[in-house]
N, C-alpha and C positions, 0 to 999 in steps of 0.2 A: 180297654184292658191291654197293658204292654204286653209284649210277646217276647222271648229272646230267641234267639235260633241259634245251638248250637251244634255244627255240623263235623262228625263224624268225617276222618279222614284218615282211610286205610290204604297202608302201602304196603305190599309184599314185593320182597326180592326174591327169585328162585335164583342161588349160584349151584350148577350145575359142574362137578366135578367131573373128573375122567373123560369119556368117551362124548364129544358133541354133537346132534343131529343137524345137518346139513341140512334145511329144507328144501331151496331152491336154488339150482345150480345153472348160471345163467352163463359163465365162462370155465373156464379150466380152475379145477381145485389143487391150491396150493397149501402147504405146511397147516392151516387147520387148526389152529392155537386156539385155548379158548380167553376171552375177553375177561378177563379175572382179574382182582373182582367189578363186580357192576350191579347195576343197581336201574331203577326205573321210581321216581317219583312224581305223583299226583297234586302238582303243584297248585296251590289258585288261580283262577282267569277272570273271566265274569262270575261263573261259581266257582262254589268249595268242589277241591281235585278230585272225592271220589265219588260226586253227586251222579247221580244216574242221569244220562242224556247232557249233564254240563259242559258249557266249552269251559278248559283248563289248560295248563301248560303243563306237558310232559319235561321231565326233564331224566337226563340219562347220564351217566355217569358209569367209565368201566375207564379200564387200564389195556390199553396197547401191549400184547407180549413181549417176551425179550426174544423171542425168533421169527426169524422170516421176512420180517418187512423191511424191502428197500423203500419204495411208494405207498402211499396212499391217495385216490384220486376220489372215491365215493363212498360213501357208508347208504346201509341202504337200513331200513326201520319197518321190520315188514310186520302188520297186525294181523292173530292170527285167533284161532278160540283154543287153539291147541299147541300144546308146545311143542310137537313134530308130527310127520304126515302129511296129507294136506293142509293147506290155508287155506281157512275159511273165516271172512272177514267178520267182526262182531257186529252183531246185530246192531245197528243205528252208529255205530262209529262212521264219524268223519273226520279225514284228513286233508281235502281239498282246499282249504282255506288258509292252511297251517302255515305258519313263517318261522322261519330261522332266528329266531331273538337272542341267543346265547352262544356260544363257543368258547372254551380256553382248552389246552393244551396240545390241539394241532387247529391249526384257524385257517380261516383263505376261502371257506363254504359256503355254499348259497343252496337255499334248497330250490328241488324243481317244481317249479308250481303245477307242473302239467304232469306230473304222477296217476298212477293207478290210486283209486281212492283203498285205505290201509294200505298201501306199500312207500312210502314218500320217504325219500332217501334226497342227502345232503352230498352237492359236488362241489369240485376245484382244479384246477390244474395240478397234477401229481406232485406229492413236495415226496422224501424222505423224512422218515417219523423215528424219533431216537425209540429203542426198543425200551419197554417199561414206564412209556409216558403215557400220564392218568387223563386224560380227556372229557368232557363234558360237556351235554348239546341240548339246548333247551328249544323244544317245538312249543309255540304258542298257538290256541286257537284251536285246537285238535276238541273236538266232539267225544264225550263217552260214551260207550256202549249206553244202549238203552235198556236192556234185560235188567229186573232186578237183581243185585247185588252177583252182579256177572264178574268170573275171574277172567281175565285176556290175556296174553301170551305175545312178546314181541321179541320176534327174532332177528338180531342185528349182525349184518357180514359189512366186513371192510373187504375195499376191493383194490386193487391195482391203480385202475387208471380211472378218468373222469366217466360219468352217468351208467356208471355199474360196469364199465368196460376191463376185459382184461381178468384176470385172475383171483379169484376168491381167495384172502388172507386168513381172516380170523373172525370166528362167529361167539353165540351166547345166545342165550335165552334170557328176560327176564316176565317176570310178570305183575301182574296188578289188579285191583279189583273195586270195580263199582259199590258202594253201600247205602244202604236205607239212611236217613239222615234220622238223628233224634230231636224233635224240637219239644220244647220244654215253654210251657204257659205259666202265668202268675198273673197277681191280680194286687196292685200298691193301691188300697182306698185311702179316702180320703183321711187325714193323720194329721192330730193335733194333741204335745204330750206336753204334759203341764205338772207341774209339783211343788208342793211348798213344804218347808220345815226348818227346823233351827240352823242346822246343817245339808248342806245338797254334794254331793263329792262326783269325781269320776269313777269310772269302772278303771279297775288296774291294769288293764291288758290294752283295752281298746284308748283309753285317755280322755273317753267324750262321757261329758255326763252324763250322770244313771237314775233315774227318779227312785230306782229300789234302793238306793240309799240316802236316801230321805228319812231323817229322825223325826223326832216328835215335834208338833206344832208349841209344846209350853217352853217357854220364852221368860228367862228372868234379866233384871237391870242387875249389870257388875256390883250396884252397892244403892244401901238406903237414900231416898230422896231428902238431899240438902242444900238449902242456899247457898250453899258455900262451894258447890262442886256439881257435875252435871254430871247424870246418869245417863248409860247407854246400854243398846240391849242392839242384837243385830237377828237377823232371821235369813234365809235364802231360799232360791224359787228358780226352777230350770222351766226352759220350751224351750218346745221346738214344730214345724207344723212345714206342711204342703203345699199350705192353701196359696192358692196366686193372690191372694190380696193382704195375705200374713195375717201375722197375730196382733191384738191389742190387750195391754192388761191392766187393769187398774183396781184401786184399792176400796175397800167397804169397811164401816166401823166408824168408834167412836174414842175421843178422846179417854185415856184414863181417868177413872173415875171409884171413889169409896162413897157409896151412897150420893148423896147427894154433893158431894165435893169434887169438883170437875176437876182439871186439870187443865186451861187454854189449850186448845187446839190452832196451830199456827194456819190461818186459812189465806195467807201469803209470805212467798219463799224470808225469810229470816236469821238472822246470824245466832246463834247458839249466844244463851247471859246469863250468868247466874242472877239467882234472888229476883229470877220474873219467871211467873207460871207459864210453861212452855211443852208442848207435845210437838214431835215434827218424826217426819223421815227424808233420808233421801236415799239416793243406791249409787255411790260414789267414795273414791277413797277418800279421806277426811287427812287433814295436816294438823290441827290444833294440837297446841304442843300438851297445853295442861292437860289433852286427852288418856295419855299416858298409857299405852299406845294412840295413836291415832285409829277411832274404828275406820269399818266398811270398808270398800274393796269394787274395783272396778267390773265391768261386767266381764268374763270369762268363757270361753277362749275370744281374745279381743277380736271387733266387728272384722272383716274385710269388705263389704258391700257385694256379696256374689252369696255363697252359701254360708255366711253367718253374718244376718242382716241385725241381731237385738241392739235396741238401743234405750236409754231411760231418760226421758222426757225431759224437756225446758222445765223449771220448775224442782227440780228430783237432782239435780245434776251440778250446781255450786257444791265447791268445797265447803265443810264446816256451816251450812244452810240448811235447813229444813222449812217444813210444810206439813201439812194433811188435810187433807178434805176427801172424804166419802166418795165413794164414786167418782173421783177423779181418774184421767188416765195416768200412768206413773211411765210405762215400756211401752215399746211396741217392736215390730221386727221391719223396720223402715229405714234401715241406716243402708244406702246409695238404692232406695226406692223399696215401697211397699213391694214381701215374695216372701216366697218360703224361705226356711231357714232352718239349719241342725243347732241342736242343743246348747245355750249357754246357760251358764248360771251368773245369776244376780243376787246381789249383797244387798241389803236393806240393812240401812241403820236408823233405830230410832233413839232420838233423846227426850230427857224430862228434865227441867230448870225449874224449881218452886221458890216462891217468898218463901220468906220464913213466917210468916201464918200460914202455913198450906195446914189445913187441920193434919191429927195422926190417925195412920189407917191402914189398912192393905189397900191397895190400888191396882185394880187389874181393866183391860178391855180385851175382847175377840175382835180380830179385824178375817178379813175375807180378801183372797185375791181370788181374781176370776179373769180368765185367759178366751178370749173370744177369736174364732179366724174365722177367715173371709173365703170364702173358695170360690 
């Protein structure tokens, strides 16, 4: 049974207007701006960003204020369950392993590998940072909390100088949250779709053939049977199938016949003649001119040898040639190796050539197609 997994990924920003809470004040606090706007994203890693317990990449994005800062030497990334107060780290988050994979608009960073686990902050040597430039720091490896569907809080200060040194600039809050994932089952059996009728069409929207529009199986010849001109009649037949060893399809029945007055059944491939008793088909487009159009039509949407394998037999497959025999195979879904295949349609053309002693009558046969796969 295939499974799909698709997972849920929730991101919350809190931007925090007005008044900022300061949580942890490790040097002298300066100007106090707040990091506006910003943002905190639950990116992919080994898992999906908001899986509970997955390593993912954080990724952070705020804007530098337009006051205050000469320098910048460390940003620090502190995790917290709360957005002020105490820090208290979330439950199963890990930050010890995290690396610094991203930076644009103030660069030169490394993070410290040898941090407090949730507090791991990104240093450099102090540059100046033009005031109102957008910034963005991507932590890889970072572990989520493990509590179900846990919201977490991370509180980010820029600081003065290198490893949190020097003067607290500019803070923010943002947050994020762990989620249940939804996975979603189904079950593709084994499928093989088969159809015959006068007509086979596509569906309008989608382009691929539709077996619900499939007319009726009765089947008339363009015009009475005469020596002098050869009758044709066409019918079509869609599959499509699963199976690894694909589809075979082949024909059942009997030459046209009024009572006891056959009609030749071609029981090797043969050119279309007027004024000789002749029954055949094939599934191919036809060029003879006295056809007037030329019937039949090739198979449809043509092969590629991957997901549309149909193809119509040796035998079935000369221009302007026919055949029949009962139980022969005519298609199968073999074209660049026996496999599944999506839907085409195939054309069948059949002809009638009589002497001119063919008694007079009505002339009718029922033939059978029958579509067998392999799984």
């Amino acid at each position: 049974m295939g499974k799909i997994k698709i997972r849920k990924i929730a991101v919350i920003a809190v931007f925090l207007f007005g008044a900022t809470v300061i949580p942890v004040i490790q040097s002298g606090l300066a100007y106090a701006a707040p990091l506006e706007p910003r943002s905190l994203t639950l990116q992919q890693g080994t898992a999906p960003g908001s899986q509970i317990g997955g390593v993912v990449n954080d990724y952070f994005a705020f804007t530098i204020p337009s006051v205050g800062n000469t320098t910048v030497g460390s940003i620090q990334f502190l995790y917290c369950t709360t957005a002020s107060g105490t820090c208290y780290t979330p439950t199963g988050l890990s930050t010890t392993t995290a690396t610094l994979t991203g930076q644009n608009g103030a660069t030169g960073f490394s993070i410290d590998s040898a941090h407090v686990n949730g507090q791991p902050y990104i240093t450099r040597t102090p540059v100046a940072v033009t005031a109102g430039t957008p910034v963005n720091y991507t932590l890889s490896g970072v572990t989520n909390p493990t509590l179900t569907a846990q919201t977490f809080y991370v509180r980010i200060s820029t600081y003065q100088n290198a490893t949190l040194g020097g003067l607290v600039y500019d803070t923010g809050n943002v947050a994020a949250a762990t989620a249940l994932q939804i996975v979603l089952t189904g079950t593709m059996p084994e499928s093989l779709v088969f159809c015959v009728g006068a007509t086979v069409t596509v569906n309008g929207v989608s382009g691929v053939p539709d077996c619900t529009t499939a007319t009726t199986g009765a089947v008339a010849f363009n015009n009475p049977f005469s020596p002098a001109a050869t009758s044709i009649a066409s019918a079509q037949f869609a599959a499509s199938t699963n199976a690894g060893g694909g589809y075979s399809i082949a024909a059942y029945g009997t030459s046209m016949t009024n009572g006891s007055n056959p009609i030749t059944a071609l029981g090797a491939l043969t050119p279309s003649e007027h004024g000789v008793s002749q029954f055949g088909q094939n599934l191919v487009l036809n060029t003879t001119a006295t056809y007037n159009p030329a019937p039949g039509a090739n198979i449809s949407a043509t092969s590629n040898g991957t997901n549309l394998r149909g193809q119509a037999l040796t035998g079935y497959t000369t221009q302007d040639s026919y055949k029949f025999l009962s139980g022969d195979p005519i298609a199968n879904s073999g074209d660049g190796g026996l496999g599944g295949s999506d839907a085409q349609i195939y054309t069948v053309t059949y002809i009638v050539n009589v002497p001119g002693s063919q008694p007079a009558g009505s002339y009718q046969t029922t033939l059978t197609y029958i579509c067998t796969a392999s799984f």
